[in-house]
C-alpha positions as CSV (number, residue, x, y, z in Angstrom):
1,X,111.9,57.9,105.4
2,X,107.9,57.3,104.5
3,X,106.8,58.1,100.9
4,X,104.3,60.9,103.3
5,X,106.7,62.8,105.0
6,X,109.6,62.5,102.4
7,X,108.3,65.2,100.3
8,X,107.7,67.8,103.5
9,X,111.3,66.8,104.9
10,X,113.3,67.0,102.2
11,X,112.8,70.8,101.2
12,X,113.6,71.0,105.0
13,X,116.7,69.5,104.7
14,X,118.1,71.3,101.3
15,X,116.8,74.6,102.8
16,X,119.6,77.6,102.5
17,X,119.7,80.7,104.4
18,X,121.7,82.8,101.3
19,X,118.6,81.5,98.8
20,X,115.7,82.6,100.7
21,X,117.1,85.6,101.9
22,X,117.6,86.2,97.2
23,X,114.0,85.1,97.2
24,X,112.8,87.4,100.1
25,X,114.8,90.7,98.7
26,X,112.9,90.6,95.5
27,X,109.4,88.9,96.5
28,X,106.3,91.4,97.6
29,X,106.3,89.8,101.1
30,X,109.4,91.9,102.2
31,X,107.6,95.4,101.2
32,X,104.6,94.1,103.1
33,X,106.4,92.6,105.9
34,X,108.7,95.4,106.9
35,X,106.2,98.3,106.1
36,X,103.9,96.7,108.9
37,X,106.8,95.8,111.4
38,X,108.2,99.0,111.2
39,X,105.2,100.8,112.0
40,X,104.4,97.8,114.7
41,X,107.6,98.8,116.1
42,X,106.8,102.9,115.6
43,X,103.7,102.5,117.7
44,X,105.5,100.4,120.7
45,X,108.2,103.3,121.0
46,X,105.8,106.0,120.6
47,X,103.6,104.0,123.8
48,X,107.0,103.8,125.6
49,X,107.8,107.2,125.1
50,X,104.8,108.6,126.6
51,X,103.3,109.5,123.0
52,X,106.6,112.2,123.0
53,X,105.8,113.9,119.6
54,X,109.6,113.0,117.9
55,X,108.2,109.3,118.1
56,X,105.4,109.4,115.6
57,X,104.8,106.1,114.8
58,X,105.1,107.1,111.0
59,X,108.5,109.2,111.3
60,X,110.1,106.1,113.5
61,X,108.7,103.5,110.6
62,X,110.5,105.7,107.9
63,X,113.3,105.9,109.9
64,X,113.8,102.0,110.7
65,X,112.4,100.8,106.8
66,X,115.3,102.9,105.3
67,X,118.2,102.0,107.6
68,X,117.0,98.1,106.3
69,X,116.9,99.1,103.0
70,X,120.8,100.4,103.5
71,X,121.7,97.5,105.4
72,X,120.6,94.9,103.3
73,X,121.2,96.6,100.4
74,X,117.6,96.0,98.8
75,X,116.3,98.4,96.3
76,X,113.7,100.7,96.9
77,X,112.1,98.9,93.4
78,X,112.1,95.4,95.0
79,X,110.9,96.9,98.1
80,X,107.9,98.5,96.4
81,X,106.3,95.6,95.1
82,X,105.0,94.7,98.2
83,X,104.8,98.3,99.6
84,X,102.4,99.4,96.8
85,X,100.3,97.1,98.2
86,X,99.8,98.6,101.7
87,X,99.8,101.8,99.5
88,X,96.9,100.7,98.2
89,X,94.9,100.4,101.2
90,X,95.2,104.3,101.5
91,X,92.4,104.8,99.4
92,X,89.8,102.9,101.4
93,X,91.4,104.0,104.6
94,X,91.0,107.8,103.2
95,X,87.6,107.0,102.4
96,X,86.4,105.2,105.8
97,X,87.7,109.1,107.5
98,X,84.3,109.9,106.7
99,X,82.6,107.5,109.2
100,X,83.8,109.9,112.0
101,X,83.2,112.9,110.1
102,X,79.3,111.5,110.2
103,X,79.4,111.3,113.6
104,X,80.4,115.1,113.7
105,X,78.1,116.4,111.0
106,X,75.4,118.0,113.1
107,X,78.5,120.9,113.9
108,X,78.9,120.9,109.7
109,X,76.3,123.0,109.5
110,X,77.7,126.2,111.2
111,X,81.2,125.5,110.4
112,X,80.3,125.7,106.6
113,X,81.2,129.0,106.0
114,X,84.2,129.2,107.8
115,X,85.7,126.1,106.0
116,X,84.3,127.0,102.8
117,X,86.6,130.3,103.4
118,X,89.6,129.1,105.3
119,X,90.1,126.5,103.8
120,X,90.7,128.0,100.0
121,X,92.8,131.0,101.5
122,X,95.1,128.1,103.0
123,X,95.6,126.5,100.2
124,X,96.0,129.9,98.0
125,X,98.8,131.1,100.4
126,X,100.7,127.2,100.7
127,X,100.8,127.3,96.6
128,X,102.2,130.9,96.3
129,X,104.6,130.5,99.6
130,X,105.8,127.1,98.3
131,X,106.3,128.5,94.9
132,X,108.0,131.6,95.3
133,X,109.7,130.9,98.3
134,X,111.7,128.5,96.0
135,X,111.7,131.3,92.9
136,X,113.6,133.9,95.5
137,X,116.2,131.1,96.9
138,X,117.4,130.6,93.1
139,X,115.0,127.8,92.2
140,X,114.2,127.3,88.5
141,X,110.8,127.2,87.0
142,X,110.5,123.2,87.4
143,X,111.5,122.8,91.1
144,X,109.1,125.6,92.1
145,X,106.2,123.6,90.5
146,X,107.2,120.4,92.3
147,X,107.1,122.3,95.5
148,X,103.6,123.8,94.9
149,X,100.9,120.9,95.6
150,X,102.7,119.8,98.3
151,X,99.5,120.9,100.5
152,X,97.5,118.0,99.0
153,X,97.8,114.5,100.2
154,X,100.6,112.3,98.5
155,X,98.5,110.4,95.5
156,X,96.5,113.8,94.2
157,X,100.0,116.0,94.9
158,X,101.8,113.2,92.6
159,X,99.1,113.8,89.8
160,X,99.1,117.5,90.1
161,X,102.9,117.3,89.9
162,X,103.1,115.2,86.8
163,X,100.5,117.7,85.1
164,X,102.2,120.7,85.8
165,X,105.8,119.4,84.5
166,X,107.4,119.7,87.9
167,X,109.4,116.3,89.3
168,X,106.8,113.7,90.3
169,X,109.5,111.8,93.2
170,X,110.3,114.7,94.7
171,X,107.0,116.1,95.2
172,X,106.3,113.0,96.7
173,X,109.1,113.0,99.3
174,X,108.1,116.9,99.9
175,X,104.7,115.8,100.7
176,X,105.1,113.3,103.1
177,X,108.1,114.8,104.7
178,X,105.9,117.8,105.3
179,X,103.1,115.8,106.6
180,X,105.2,113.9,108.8
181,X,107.0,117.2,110.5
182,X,103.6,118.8,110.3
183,X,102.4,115.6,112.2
184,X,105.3,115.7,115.1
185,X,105.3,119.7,115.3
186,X,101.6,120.8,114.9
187,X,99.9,120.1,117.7
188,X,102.8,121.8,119.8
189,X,102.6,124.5,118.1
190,X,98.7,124.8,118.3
191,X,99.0,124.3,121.6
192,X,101.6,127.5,122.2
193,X,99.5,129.7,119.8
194,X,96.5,129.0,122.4
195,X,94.7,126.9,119.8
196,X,92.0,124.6,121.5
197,X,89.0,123.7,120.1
198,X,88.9,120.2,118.4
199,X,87.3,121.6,115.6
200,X,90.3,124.0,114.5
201,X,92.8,122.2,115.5
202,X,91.7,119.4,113.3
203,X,91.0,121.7,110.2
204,X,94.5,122.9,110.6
205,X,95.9,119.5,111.3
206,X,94.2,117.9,108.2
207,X,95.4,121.1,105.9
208,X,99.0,121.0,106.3
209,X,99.7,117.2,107.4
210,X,97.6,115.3,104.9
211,X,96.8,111.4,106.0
212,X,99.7,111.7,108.9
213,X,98.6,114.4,110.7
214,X,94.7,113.0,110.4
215,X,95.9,109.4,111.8
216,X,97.5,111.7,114.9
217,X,94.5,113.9,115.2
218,X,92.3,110.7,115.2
219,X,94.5,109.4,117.9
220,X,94.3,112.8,120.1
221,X,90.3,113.2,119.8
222,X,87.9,111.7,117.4
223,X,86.3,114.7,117.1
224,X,89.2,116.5,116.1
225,X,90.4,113.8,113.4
226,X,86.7,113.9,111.9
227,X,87.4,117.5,111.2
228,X,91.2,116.7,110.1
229,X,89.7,114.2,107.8
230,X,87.2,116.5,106.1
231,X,89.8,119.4,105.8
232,X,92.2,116.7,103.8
233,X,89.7,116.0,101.2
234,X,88.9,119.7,101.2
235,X,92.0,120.9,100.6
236,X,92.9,118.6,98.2
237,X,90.2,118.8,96.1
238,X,90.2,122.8,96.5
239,X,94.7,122.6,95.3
240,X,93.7,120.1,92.2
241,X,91.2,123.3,90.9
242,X,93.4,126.3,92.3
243,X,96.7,125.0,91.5
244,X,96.8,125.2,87.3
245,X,95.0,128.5,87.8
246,X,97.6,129.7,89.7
247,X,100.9,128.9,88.3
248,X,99.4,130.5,85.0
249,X,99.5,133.8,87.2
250,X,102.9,133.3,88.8
């Protein structure tokens, strides 16, 4: 063997399965790797079953990166050092929602008032149902707070959680769980109430289903998902001021 292709052989040669696999578990590149196969593989079912709504990409993603996680037995803490880092990406993917919504903004002007109204009663009644709903089923003081922001997006719903003393990891899972049924059952249900226009079905969309439900309504209409996008931000800036104020009262 040549002095040249010794040193690229021989790593070859003492290469074993069981150690990279060790290495793999608790390097970034998993995280990484099976966030973006498993939605990869979310958005071929959801092609192959005609766009049905039970195969949101997201939902099938969730579904296929947790039954790895059980089966390999990695730990959600190896496998967020790499999925922090798609997480990351969130904010500037949040942010570029409002190249569409520039595209829509000559219909911002006489929609103003009507967001600037819906939009605060939406998130008013979401705080107090998610609240007391949990108050009358026998929930204590703390759970009923972890349920409240669950209207905002995941990363401002987190911080609002950790504020008010409610439990930061399960408002999390409440929030994206909501977003993701909210994603799979919304525009069905729009559809059966008679809803229509691009322009409320994405307000109502980006209200309840956060990020999720904006990537769908993006996918269904761009018009709709530029409206989805700005109700998102709307709502969560209008829960981050109405939410403290609120559980003072309740």
């Amino acid at each position: 063997m040549t002095p040249l292709v010794a040193p690229l052989v021989t790593p070859l040669l003492a290469w074993q399965p069981g150690e990279t696999a060790d290495w793999l578990r608790t390097s970034p590149l998993l995280g990484v790797l099976l966030t973006l196969a498993g939605y990869r593989v979310g958005r071929a079912v959801h092609a192959r079953c005609g766009r049905h709504p039970a195969t949101q990409p997201v939902l099938v993603a969730v579904v296929l990166v947790g039954a790895v996680l059980l089966a390999t037995g990695t730990s959600y803490a190896d496998y967020s050092r790499g999925g922090d880092l798609v997480a990351f990406l969130l904010g500037p993917a949040t942010v570029a929602l409002a190249v569409p919504l520039h595209r829509q903004a000559h219909h911002l002007r006489r929609l103003l008032l009507p967001l600037l109204v819906a939009i605060p009663l939406g998130v008013v009644l979401s705080i107090v149902l998610g609240y007391g709903v949990v108050r009358l089923l026998g929930g204590d003081d703390e759970l009923a707070t972890t349920m409240a922001p669950k209207a905002a997006t995941t990363p401002v719903s987190i911080v609002l959680s950790a504020d008010a003393g409610g439990i930061v990891a399960l408002t999390a899972v409440l929030t994206i769980a909501v977003g993701i049924v909210s994603a799979v059952l919304g525009p069905w249900l729009l559809t059966l109430a008679r809803v229509r226009h691009p322009h409320a079905r994405g307000v109502a969309m980006g209200t309840v289903s956060h990020g999720i439900g904006t990537s769908r309504s993006l996918a269904d209409d761009p018009e709709e998902g530029a409206f989805a996008g700005l109700a998102m931000g709307l709502t969560a800036f209008t829960t981050a001021v109405a939410l403290p104020l609120l559980l003072r009262v309740l």
